[in-house]
N, C-alpha and C positions, 0 to 999 in steps of 0.2 A: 448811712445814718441820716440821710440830707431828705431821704426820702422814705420813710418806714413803710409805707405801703407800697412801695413801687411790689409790682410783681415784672418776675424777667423771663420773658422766655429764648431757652438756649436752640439754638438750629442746628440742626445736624450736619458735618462734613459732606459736599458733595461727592459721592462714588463717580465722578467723572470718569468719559473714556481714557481721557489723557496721562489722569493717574492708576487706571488698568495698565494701560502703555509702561509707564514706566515702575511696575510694578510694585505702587504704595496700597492697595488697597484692603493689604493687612493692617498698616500701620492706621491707614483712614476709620478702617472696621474698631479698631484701639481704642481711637480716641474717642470715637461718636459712641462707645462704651462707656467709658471713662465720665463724660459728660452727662449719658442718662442718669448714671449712678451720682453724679453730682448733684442734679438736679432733682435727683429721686432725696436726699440728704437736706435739700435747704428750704425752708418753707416756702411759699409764693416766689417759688422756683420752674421752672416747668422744660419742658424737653419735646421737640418735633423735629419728627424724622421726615426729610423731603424725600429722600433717595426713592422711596416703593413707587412715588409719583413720576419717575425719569427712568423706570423700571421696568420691564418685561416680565411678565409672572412668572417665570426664572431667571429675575436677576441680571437678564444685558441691559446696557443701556440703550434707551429710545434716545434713536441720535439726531433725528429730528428736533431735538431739544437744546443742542450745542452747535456752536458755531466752528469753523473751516480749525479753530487750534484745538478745540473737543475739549475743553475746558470752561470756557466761557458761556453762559446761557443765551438762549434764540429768545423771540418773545413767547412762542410757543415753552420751552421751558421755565420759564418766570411767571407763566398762566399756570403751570402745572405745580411748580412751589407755592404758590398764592392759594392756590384752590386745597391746600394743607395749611397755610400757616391764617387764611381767614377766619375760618372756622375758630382752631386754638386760640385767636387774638378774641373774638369777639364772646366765648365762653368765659376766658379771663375776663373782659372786660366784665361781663353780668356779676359773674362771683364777688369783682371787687364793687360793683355800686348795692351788691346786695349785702357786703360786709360793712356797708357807711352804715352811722348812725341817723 
């Protein structure tokens, strides 16, 4: 309410190796669902998926992107989520100075 125009955008569950390891990535695939579909429902709502970025075009993880616990990001992986959530932020951005009056 504090802010009517905020626009949010939600980030997707990282599919880390570490949660292939311990076998969440049903549960991760769920919620990063769950979320689209939330954010597909709320206006100046929005939704980005990093994971295709940390991704092999079938789906391993580029491990080059996580550090020695295979959870946590390298710089190299935080280049590769950047280079998805820049884009998204800075098209939000234009939409909302072109919805000012």
């Amino acid at each position: 309410r504090a802010l009517p125009n905020a626009h949010i955008l939600i980030v997707s569950v990282i599919r880390a190796p570490q949660k292939r390891a311990a076998g969440l990535l049903e549960q991760v695939d769920q919620v990063n669902q769950a979320l689209r579909a939330l954010a597909g429902s709320i206006p100046k709502v929005s939704y980005a998926d990093i994971n295709p970025a940390m991704e092999t075009p079938v789906g391993e993880p580029i491990m080059e992107c996580y550090v020695q616990d295979k959870l946590h990001l390298t710089h190299e992986g935080y280049r590769r989520m950047i280079s998805v959530l820049k884009p998204q932020v800075e098209q939000e951005w234009k939409e909302t100075d072109a919805s000012r009056p």
